[in-house]
N, C-alpha and C positions, 0 to 999 in steps of 0.2 A: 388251334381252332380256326375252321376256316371264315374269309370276309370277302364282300365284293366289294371292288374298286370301280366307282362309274366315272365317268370324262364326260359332263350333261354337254345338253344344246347340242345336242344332234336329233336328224329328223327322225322317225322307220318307215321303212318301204319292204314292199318283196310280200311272202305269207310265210304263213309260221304254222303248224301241227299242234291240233290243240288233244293232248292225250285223253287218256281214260278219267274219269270221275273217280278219283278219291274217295268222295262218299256214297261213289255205288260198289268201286269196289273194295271196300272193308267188308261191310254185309254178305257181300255176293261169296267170299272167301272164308268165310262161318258159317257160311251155308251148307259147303260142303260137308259139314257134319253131321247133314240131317239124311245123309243115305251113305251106305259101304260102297257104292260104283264108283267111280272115276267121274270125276267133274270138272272142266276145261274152261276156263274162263280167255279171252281173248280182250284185246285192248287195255291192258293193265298198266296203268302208269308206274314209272320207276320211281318212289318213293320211300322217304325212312320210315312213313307209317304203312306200308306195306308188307317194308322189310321185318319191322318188328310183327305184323299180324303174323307172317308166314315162318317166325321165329316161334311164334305163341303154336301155332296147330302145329309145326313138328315136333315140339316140345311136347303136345297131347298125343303123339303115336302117329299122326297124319300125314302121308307119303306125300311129298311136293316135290314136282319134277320144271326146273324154270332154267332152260338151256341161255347160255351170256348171249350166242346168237339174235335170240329173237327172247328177250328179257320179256314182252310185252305177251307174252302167251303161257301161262301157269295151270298145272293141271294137278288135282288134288283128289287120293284118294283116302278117304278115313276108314278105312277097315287094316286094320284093328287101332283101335282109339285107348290105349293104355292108359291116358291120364285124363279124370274128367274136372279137369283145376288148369284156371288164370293163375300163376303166381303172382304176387303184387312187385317183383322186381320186372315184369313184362308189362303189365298194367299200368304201371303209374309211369309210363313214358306217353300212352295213349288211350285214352278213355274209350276210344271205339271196342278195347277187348271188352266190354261189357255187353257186345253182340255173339258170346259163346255161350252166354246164360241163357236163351233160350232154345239153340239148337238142344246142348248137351241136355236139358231138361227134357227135351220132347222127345228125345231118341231113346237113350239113355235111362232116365230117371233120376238124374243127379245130377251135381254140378256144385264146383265150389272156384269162384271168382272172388278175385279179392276186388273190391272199392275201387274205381276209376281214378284215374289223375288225368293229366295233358295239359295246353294252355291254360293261362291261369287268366280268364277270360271273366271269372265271375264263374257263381254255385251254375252247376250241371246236376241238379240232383237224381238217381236212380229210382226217387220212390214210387214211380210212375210204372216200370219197369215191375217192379215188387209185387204192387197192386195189383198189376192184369196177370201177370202167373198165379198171384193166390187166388185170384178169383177164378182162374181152370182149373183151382184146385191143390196147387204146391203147395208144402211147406216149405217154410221161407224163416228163417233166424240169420241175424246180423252178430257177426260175431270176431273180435280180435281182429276187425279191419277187413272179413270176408263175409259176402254174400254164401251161405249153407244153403240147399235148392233140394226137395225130394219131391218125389209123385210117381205113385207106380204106374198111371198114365194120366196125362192130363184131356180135362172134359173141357167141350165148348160152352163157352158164355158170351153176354153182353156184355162187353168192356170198355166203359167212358172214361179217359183221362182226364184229369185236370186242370191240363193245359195242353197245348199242341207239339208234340216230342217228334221227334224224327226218330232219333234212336227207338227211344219205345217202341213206336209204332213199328219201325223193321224187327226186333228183337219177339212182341206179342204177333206179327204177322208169321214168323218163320216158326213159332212156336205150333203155333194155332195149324198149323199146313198137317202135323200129326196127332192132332187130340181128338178125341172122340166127340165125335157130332159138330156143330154148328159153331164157329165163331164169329162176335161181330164187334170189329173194333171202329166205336165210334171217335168223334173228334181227332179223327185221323189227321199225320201229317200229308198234305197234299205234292212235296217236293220233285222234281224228276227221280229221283235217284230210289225212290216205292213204287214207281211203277215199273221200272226197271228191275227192281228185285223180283216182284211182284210177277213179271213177264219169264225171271229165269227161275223161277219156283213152279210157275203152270208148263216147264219144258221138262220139268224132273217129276210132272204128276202131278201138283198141288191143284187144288178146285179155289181157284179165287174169282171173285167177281168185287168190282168198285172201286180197285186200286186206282190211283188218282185223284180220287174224291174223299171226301169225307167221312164216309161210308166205306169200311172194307169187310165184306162176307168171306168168309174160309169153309169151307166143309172137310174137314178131315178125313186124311186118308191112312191107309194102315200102312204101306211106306212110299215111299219117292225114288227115283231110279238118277242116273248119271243123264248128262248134257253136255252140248257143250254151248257159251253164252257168249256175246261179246258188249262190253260195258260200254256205257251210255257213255257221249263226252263229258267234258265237265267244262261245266257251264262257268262257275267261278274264276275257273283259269282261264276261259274266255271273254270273260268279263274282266278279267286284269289286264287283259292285252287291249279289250277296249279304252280302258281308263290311259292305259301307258301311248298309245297312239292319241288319245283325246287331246293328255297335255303335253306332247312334242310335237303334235304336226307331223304327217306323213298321210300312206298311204297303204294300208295294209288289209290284206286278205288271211281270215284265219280260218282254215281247212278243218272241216267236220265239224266246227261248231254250228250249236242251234239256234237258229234265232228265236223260236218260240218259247226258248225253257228261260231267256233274257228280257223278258217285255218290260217287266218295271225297268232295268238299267238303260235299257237301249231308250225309251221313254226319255228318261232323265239326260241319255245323252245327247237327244235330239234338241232336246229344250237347251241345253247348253251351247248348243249353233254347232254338234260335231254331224257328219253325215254318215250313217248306217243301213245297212240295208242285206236283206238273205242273199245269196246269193247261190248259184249252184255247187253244192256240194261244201256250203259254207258262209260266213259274215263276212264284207266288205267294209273297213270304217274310212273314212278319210277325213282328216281337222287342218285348218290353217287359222292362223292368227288368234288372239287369247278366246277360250270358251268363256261360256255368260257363268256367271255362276247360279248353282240351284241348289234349290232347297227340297230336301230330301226327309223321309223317317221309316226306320226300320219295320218290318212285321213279316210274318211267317206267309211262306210260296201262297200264291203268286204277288205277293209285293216283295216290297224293294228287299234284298235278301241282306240278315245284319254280316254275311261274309263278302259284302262286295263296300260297305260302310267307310271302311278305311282307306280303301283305296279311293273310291270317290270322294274321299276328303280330301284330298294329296292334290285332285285336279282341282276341287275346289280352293286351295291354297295359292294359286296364280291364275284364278277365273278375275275374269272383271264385275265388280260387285261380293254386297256381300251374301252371304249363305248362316242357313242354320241347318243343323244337322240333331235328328234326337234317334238315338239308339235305345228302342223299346226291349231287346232279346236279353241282353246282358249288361249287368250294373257294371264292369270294370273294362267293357269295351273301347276306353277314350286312351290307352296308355299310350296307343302312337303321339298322341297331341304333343310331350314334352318335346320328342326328337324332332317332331315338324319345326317346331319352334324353333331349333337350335340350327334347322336349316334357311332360318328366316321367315316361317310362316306366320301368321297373326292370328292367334285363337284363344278365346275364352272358355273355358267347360262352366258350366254349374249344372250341377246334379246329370240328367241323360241327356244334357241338349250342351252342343258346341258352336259356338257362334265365329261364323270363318271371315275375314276380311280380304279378298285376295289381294296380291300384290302384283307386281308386274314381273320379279323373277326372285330364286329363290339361289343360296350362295353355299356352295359344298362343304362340306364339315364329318369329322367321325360322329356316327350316329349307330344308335342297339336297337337290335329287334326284340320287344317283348313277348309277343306269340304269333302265328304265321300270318294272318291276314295284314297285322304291322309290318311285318318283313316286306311285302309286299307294296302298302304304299310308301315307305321309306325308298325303295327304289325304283317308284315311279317319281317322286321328290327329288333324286338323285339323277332319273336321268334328263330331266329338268332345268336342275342346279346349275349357277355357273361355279365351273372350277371341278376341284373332286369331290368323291361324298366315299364314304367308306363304311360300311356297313357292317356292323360284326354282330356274331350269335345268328349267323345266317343259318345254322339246326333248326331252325324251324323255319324256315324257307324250304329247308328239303324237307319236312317232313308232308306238304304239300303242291309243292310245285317241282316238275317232270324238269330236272334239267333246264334252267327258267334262264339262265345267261348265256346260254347258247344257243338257243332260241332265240333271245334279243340282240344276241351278236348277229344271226343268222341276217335280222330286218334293218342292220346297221347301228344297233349301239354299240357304245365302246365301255363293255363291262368286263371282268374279267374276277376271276375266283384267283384269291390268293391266301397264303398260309399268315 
C-alpha cells in the first residue's frame, strides 16, 4: 500500500495546474447515458474515482475511448448499453455511482443500483434521490441492498427536497432533461459543479433554466444528442493549495482556478493575514510568517464548503490564537482531529464543534488517512512539521486529488510516494 513521505519546513513557490472538478466530473460521465452519440468530456482529472466511474459504464455496454497520451480527454459512447445495473462490488468504493440512477431511468426505463458506500464521513442518505424520481412517477422498491427503478417514461413535477443534496439535485436534474413536460427542482443545490452539468446538458439539447440558483426549471425533451464539454476546475483542489501555501509561506500561482467559486475560503484566508487575489488566467496566494487563526462553520455553496474544513483546520493548527471550527454537513467529519494531534496539534471536539489552539510548529510522525479531505490536511500538517510525517492509506488521496505530490514537488516540497 502506497504512503507519502513529507520532509516539512520548506516554503512553495513557482504555480501549479489545478485539474478538472471531480465533482463535476462524475455527473458529467453519467451523463452520457442519457443519449446513443458520442459525448467527449475534456479537462478530466486522473483519479481513482474516475477510474472506477469509467469501470462502472463499460461494465453497462459503454464504449470509453481515454488515450495514456492525453489521459485528460475521455469520450463516451452508450449505444448499446447492455446492462442497466450498478453492481454493489463497484458502488461501494464510491457513492457517486448512484448518479446512473437517473440517467438509466430516463432513457431506459429501468435501472437497478445497488446502495452507495465511499468515505465513511457520516449517513449520505439516498432518500432524497427516491422521492423526486417517485414523484416523476417511477416505481421505486428497495431491496437485498439495491435500489429496483421502473417508468415507462417519467412526467414532470414540482420536486422540494428535504434538504440541500448536490447529488440529488444532479441525478433529478439529468433525469428531468427527458420526462415529459415540466420539471421544477426546488431547494436546489447551488454548487459550481450544477451549473456546470447544467451548461453540458443544454449542449446535448436539454431546455434548462435557473441552474445556479435555487430554482431549477427543465422542460423535457424527447432525446439529447452528443457534445463535446470541458469541466469546470475544481475548486476544492484549489482551495487545498491555498491552505498548503497559507501554512508554509511562499508564493504561488494556481493556473485555471476560480476565484469566484472560493469567496467563503479566500474570505477566511484573508482574515487569517494570507494574501490572495484573481489573477489572469488564475489565483495568486502569497503568506509569510504564522497566520491569525479563524473561526470558521460549515454550510452548503456559497459558504464555507464542509470539503475545504479539514484542511483549514491543519492551518489553523500552527495559527496564532485560538479557533473554533463547527462542521454543520456531516456528524463524523472530525476524524482527522486524532492524527492532527499525534502530529502535535491541540484540539478538543465535542459534539460538531472543535476547538483549535494553535501552536507555533508541528513535529513529524506516522499518521492514517480516514477519508480524502483528511488525507489532505494531514499533508498540509506534514508539510509543516518539523522532521518527517509519513502518511499511509494515502487511497483516498487518489481517489481525489490529480497527482497531488507532484504537483507540490513541482512548487518545492520534498514529498515523495513510496511503497
Amino acid at each position: 500500500m502506497d504512503k507519502l513521505l513529507i520532509r516539512g519546513g520548506r516554503t512553495l513557490s513557482g504555480d501549479v495546474a489545478i485539474s478538472g472538478a471531480k465533482n463535476a466530473a462524475l455527473p458529467e460521465l453519467c451523463a452520457a447515458l442519457l443519449t446513443a452519440d458520442t459525448v467527449t468530456l475534456q479537462n478530466v482529472p486522473v483519479l481513482q474515482d474516475v477510474g472506477t466511474a469509467l469501470k462502472l459504464l463499460r461494465n453497462m455496454g459503454v464504449k470509453v475511448e481515454r488515450d495514456d497520451a492525453t489521459p485528460d480527454v475521455v469520450s463516451l459512447t452508450a449505444e448499446p448499453v447492455t446492462a442497466r445495473e450498478a453492481p454493489y462490488e463497484l458502488v461501494k468504493t464510491m457513492r457517486a455511482s448512484i448518479l446512473v440512477l437517473g440517467p438509466l431511468l430516463a432513457r431506459f426505463g429501468e435501472a437497478r443500483v445497488s446502495l452507495p458506500g465511499g468515505c465513511a464521513i457520516g449517513s449520505r442518505p439516498v432518500d432524497q434521490h427516491i422521492k423526486g424520481l417517485q414523484a416523476m412517477g417511477a416505481e421505486i422498491t428497495v431491496e437485498h441492498g439495491y435500489i429496483l427503478a421502473k417508468a415507462r417514461r417519467l412526467k414532470g413535477a414540482r420536486i422540494t427536497t428535504d434538504m440541500v443534496t448536490v447529488t440529488g439535485t444532479e441525478n433529478l436534474l439529468m433525469a428531468a432533461t427527458l420526462a415529459e413536460g415540466e420539471t421544477v427542482l426546488e431547494n436546489a443545490a447551488q454548487e459550481p459543479e450544477i451549473p456546470d452539468l447544467a451548461e453540458m446538458l443544454i449542449a446535448m439539447g436539454a431546455r434548462i433554466e435557473g441552474h445556479g440558483t435555487r430554482q431549477i426549471r427543465i422542460q423535457g425533451v424527447e432525446r439529447l444528442h452528443g457534445t463535446t464539454h470541458r469541466t469546470v476546475p475544481d475548486r476544492i483542489e484549489a482551495g487545498t493549495f491555498l491552505c498548503a501555501v497559507a501554512a508554509t509561506g511562499g508564493d504561488v500561482v494556481l493556473r485555471h482556478a476560480r476565484a469566484e467559486h472560493l469567496g467563503a475560503v479566500i474570505d477566511k484566508l484573508r482574515e487569517a493575514g494570507v494574501t490572495v487575489e484573481a489573477v489572469e488566467g488564475g489565483i495568486r496566494v502569497r503568506s509569510s510568517g504564522r497566520p491569525r487563526a479563524v473561526n470558521f462553520s460549515t454550510s452548503e455553496y456559497p459558504a464555507f464548503p464542509t470539503d475545504m474544513q479539514a484542511q483549514f483546520m491543519a492551518l489553523n493548527c500552527i495559527a496564532d490564537g485560538p479557533s473554533v471550527v463547527t462542521e454543520t454537513i456531516f456528524e463524523n467529519r472530525f476524524m482527522h482531529v486524532n492524527e492532527l494531534v499525534r502530529l502535535g496539534a491541540q484540539i478538543d471536539v465535542h459534539g460538531h464543534t472543535a476547538t483549535i489552539r494553535g501552536v507555533p510548529s508541528l513535529s513529524g510522525a506516522t499518521v492514517m488517512a480516514t477519508d480524502l479531505r483528511a488525507s489532505a490536511s494531514l499533508v498540509i500538517a506534514g508539510l509543516v512539521a518539523d522532521g518527517e510525517t509519513v502518511v499511509d492509506r494515502i487511497y483516498h488521496l487518489d481517489r481525489g486529488y490529480d497527482r497531488m505530490e507532484a504537483k507540490l514537488r513541482g512548487i518545492g516540497a520534498d514529498i515523495e510516494r513510496i511503497k
